[in-house]
Backbone as CSV, one residue per row, in Angstrom:
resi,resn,N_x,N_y,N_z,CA_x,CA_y,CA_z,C_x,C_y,C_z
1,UNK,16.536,-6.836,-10.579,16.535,-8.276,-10.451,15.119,-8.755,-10.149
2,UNK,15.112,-9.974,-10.889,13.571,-10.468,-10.732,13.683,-11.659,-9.800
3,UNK,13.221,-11.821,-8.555,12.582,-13.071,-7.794,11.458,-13.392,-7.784
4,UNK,11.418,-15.209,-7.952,10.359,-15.779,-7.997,9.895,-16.096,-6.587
5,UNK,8.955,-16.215,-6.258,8.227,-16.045,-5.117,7.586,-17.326,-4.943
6,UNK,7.635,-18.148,-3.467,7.260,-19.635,-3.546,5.682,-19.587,-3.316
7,UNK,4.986,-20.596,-3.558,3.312,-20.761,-3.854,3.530,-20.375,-2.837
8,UNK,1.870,-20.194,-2.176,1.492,-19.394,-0.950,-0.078,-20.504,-0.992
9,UNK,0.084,-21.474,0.166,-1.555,-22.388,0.110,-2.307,-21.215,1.191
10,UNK,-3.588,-21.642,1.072,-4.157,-20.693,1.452,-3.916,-20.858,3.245
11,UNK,-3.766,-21.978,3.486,-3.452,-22.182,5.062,-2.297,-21.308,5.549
12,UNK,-1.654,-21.030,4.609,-0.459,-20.313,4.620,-0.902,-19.106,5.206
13,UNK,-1.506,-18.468,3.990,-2.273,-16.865,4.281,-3.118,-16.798,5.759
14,UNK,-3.723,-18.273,5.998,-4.751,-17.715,6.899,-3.912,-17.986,8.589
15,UNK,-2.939,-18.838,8.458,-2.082,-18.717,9.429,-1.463,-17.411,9.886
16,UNK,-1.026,-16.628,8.714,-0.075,-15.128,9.022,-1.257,-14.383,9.658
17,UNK,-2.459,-14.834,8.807,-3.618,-13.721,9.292,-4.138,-13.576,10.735
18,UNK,-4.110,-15.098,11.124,-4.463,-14.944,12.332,-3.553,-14.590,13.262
19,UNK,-2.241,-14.696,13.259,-1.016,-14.303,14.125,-1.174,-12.758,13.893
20,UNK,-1.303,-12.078,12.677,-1.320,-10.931,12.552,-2.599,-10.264,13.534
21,UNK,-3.508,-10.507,13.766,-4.575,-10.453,14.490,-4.491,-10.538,15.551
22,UNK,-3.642,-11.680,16.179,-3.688,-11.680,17.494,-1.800,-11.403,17.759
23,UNK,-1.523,-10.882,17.135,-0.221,-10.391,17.751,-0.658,-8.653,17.809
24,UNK,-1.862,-7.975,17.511,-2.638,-6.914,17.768,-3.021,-7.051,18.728
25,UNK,-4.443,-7.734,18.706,-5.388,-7.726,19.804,-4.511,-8.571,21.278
26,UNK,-4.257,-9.299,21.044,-3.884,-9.615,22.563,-2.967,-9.047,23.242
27,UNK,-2.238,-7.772,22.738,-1.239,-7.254,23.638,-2.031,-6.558,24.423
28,UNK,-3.071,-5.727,23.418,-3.670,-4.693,24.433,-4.800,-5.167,24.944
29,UNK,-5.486,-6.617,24.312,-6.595,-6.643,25.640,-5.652,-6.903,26.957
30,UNK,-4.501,-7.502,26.805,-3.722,-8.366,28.169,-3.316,-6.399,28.835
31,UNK,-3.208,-5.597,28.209,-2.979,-4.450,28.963,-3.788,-4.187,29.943
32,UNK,-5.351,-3.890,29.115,-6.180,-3.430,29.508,-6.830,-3.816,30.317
33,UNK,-6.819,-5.633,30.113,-7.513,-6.077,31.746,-6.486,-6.204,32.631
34,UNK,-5.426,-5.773,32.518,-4.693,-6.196,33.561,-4.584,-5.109,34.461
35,UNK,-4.662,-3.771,33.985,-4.185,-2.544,34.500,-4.683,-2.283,35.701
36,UNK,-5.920,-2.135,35.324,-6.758,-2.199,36.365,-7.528,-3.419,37.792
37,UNK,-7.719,-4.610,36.985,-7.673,-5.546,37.656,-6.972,-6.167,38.168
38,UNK,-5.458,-6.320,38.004,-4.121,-7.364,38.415,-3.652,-6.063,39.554
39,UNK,-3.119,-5.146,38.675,-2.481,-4.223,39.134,-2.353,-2.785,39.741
40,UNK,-3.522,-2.915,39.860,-4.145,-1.590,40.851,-3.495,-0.429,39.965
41,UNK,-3.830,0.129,38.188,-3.355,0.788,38.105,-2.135,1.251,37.708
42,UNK,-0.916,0.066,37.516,-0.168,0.701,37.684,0.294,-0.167,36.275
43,UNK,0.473,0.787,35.367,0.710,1.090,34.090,2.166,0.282,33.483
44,UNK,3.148,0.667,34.167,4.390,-0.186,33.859,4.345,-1.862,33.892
45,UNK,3.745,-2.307,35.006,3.381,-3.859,35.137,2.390,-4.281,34.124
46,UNK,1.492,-3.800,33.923,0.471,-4.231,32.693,1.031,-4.013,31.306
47,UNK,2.046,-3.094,30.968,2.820,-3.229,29.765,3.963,-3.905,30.014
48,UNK,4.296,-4.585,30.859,5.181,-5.816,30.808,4.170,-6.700,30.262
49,UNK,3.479,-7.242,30.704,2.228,-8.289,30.674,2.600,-8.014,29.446
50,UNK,2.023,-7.521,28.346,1.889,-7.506,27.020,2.592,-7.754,26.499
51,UNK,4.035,-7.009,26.898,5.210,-7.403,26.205,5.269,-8.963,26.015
52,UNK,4.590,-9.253,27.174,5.375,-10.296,27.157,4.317,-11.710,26.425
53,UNK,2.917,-11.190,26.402,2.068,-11.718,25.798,2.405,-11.559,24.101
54,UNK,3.010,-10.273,23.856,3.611,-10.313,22.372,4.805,-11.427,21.964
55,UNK,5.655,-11.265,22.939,6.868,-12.660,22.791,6.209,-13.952,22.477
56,UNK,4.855,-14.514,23.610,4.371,-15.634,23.440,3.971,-15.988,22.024
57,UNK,3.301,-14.667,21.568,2.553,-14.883,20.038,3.534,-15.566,19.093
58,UNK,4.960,-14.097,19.663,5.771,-14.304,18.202,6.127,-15.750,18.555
59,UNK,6.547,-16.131,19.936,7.241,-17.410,19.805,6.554,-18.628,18.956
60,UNK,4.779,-18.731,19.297,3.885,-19.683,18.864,4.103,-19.384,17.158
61,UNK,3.953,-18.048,16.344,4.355,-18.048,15.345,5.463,-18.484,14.682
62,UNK,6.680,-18.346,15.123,7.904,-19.100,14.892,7.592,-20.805,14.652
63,UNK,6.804,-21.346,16.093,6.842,-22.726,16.040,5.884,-23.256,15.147
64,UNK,5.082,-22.909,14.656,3.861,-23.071,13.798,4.667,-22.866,12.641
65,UNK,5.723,-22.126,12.327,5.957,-21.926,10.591,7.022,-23.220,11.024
66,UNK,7.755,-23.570,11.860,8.773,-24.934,11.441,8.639,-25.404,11.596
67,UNK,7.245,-25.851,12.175,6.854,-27.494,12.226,5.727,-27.289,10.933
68,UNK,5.478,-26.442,10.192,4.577,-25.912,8.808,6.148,-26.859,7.850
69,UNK,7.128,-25.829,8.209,8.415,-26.153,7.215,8.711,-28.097,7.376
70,UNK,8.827,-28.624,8.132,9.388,-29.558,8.732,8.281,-30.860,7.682
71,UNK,7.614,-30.470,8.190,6.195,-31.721,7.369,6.184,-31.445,5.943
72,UNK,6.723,-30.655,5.346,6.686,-30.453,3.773,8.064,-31.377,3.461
73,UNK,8.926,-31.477,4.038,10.323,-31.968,3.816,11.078,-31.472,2.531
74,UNK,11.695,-32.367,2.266,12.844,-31.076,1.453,12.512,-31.293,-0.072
75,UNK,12.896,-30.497,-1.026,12.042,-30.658,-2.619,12.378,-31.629,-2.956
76,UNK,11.576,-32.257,-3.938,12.100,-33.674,-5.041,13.185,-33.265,-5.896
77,UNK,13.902,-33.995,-5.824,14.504,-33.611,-6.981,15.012,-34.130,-8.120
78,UNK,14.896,-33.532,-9.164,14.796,-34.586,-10.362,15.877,-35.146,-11.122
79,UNK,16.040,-36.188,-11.223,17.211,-36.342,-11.882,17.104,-37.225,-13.510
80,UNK,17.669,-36.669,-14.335,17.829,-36.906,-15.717,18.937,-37.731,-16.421
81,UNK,18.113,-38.554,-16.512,18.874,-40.134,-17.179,20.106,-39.566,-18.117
82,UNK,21.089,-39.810,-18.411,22.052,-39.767,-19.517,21.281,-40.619,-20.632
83,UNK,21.557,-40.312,-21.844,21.097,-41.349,-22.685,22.311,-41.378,-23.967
């Protein structure tokens, strides 16, 4: 089966890109300064932190694609005279 695949604007791409980026980097910088500086060390609390710095991302990603979806509104659609 063949699917057609909807345009892709480039804001599109550079939105995933940057979530993709920082749904990387910010888990583990939020590890890494935390481990040592927040938490004296202690390894389980600083990978909560992240976890939970990963939820924030995904959540901001979620809200960014439906308010992306929301402002496009729904397709035109065409309608064809009888003649």
């Amino acid at each position: 089966m063949f699917y057609r695949c909807l345009p892709l604007s480039s804001s599109t791409v550079a939105k995933l890109a940057f979530f993709t980026v920082a749904m990387i980097v910010f888990p583990i910088a939020t590890y890494f300064l935390t481990v040592d500086q927040y938490f004296g060390g202690n390894a389980t609390y600083a990978g909560i932190s992240a976890a939970v710095m990963a939820n924030v991302i995904l959540i901001a990603y979620v809200a960014v694609a439906v308010m992306e979806d929301s402002q496009a509104g729904p397709a035109p659609v065409s309608i064809k005279k009888q003649q």
